[in-house]
C-alpha beads as a LAMMPS data file, in Angstrom:
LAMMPS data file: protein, C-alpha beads

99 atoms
98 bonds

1 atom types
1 bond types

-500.0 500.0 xlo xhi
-500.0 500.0 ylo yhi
-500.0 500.0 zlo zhi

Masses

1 110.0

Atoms # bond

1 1 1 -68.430 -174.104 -189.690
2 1 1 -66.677 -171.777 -191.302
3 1 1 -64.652 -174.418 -193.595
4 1 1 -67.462 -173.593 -196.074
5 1 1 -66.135 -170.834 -198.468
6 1 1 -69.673 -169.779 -199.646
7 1 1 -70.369 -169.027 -195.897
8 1 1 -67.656 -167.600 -195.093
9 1 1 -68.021 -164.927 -198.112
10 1 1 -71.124 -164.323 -197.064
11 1 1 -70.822 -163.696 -193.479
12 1 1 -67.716 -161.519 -194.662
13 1 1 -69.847 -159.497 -196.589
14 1 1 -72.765 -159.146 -193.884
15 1 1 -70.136 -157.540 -191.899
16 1 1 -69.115 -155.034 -194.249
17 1 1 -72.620 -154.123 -194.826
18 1 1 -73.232 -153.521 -190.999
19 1 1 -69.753 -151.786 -191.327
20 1 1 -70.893 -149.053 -193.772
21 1 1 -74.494 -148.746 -191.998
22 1 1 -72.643 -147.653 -188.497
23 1 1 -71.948 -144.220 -189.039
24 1 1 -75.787 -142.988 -189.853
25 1 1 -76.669 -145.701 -186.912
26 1 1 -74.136 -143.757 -184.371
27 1 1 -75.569 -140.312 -185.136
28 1 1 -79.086 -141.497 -184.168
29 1 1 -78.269 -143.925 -181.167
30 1 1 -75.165 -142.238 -179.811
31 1 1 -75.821 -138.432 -179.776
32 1 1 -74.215 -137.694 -176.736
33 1 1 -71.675 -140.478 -175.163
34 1 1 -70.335 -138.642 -173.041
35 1 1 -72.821 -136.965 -171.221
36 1 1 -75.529 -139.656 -171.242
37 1 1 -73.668 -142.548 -171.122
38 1 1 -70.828 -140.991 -168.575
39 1 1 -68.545 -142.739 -170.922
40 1 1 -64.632 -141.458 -170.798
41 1 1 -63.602 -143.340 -173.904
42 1 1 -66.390 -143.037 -176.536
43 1 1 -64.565 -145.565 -179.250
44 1 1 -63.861 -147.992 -177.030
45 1 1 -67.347 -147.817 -175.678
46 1 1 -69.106 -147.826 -179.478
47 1 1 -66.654 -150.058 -180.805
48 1 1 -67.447 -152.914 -178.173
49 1 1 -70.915 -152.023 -178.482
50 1 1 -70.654 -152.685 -182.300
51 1 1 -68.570 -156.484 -182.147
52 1 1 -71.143 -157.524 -179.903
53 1 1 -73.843 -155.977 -182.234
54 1 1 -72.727 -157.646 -185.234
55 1 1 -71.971 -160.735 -183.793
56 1 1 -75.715 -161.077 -182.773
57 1 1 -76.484 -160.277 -186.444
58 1 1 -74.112 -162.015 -187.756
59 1 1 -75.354 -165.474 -185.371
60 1 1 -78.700 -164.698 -186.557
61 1 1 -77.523 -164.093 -190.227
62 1 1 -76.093 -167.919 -190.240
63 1 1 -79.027 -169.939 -189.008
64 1 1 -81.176 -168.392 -191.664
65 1 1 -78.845 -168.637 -194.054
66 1 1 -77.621 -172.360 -192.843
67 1 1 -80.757 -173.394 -191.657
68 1 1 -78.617 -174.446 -188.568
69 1 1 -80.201 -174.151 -184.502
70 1 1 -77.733 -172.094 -182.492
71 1 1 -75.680 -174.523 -180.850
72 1 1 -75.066 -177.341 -183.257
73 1 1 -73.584 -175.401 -186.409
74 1 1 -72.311 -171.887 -185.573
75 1 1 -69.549 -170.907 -183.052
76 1 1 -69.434 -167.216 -182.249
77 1 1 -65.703 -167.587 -181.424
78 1 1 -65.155 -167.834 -185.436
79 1 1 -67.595 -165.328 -185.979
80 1 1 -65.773 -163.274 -183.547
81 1 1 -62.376 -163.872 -185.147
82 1 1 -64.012 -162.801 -188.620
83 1 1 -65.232 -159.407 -187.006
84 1 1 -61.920 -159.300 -185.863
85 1 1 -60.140 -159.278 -189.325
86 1 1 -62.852 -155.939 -189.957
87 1 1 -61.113 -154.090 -187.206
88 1 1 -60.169 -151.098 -188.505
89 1 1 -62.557 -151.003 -190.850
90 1 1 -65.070 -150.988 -187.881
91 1 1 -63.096 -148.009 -185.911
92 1 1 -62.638 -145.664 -188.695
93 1 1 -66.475 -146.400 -189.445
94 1 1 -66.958 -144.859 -185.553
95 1 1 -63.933 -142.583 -185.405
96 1 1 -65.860 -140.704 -188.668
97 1 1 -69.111 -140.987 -186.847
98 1 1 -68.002 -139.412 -183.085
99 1 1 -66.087 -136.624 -184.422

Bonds

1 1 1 2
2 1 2 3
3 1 3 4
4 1 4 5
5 1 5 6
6 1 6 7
7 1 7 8
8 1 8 9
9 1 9 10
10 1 10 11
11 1 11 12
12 1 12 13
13 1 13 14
14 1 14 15
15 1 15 16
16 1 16 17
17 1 17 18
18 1 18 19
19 1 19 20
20 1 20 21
21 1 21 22
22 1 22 23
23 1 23 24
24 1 24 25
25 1 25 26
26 1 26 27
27 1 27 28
28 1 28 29
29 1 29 30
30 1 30 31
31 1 31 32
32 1 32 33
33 1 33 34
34 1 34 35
35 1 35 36
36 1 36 37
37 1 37 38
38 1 38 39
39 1 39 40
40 1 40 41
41 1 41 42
42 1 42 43
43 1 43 44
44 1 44 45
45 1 45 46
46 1 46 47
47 1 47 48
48 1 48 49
49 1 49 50
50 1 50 51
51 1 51 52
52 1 52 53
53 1 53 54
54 1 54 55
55 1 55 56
56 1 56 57
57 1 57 58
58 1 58 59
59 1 59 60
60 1 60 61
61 1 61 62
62 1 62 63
63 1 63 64
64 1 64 65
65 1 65 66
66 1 66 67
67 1 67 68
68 1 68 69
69 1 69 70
70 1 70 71
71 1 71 72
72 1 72 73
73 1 73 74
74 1 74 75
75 1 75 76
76 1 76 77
77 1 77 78
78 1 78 79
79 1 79 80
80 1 80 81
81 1 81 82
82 1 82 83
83 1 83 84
84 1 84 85
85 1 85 86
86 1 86 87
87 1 87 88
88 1 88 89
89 1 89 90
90 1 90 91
91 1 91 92
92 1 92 93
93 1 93 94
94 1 94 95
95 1 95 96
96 1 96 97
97 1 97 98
98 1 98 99
């Protein structure tokens, strides 16, 4: 799926507009980890609620732009393995965000 270099840019640059949107989103959705959620390690908490997040978006993202139903075109494993590559990007995007 990915093969496609056009997609691939694209779905790279999806993710680093979800990336930059995170911090304002964390303020608003996460006010309290800790005490609401009971939640010992708040980054590891937000971070996996993120990847899983912007892989939905990112699924979603693809059919439109592909035109493709879910299970013929698009394989989250490669989408995951692109979110991947955004890693640190995506924790210092929630490390700004909790402290």
């Amino acid at each position: 799926m990915l093969q496609d270099s056009s997609i691939r840019k694209s779905l790279d640059q999806y993710i680093k507009r979800r990336i930059a949107e995170i911090p304002s989103e964390i303020k608003q959705t996460f006010p309290n980890i800790k005490q609401i959620w009971k939640c010992d390690n708040e980054l590891d908490f937000v971070y996996g609620y993120y990847v899983g997040k912007i892989e939905e978006g990112s699924l979603h993202y693809l059919q439109k732009a592909t035109r493709a139903s879910a299970g013929s075109y698009v394989d989250t494993f490669e989408i995951r393995g692109v979110i991947e590559e955004h890693k640190k990007e995506l924790q210092d995007a929630i490390k700004s965000a909790i402290n």
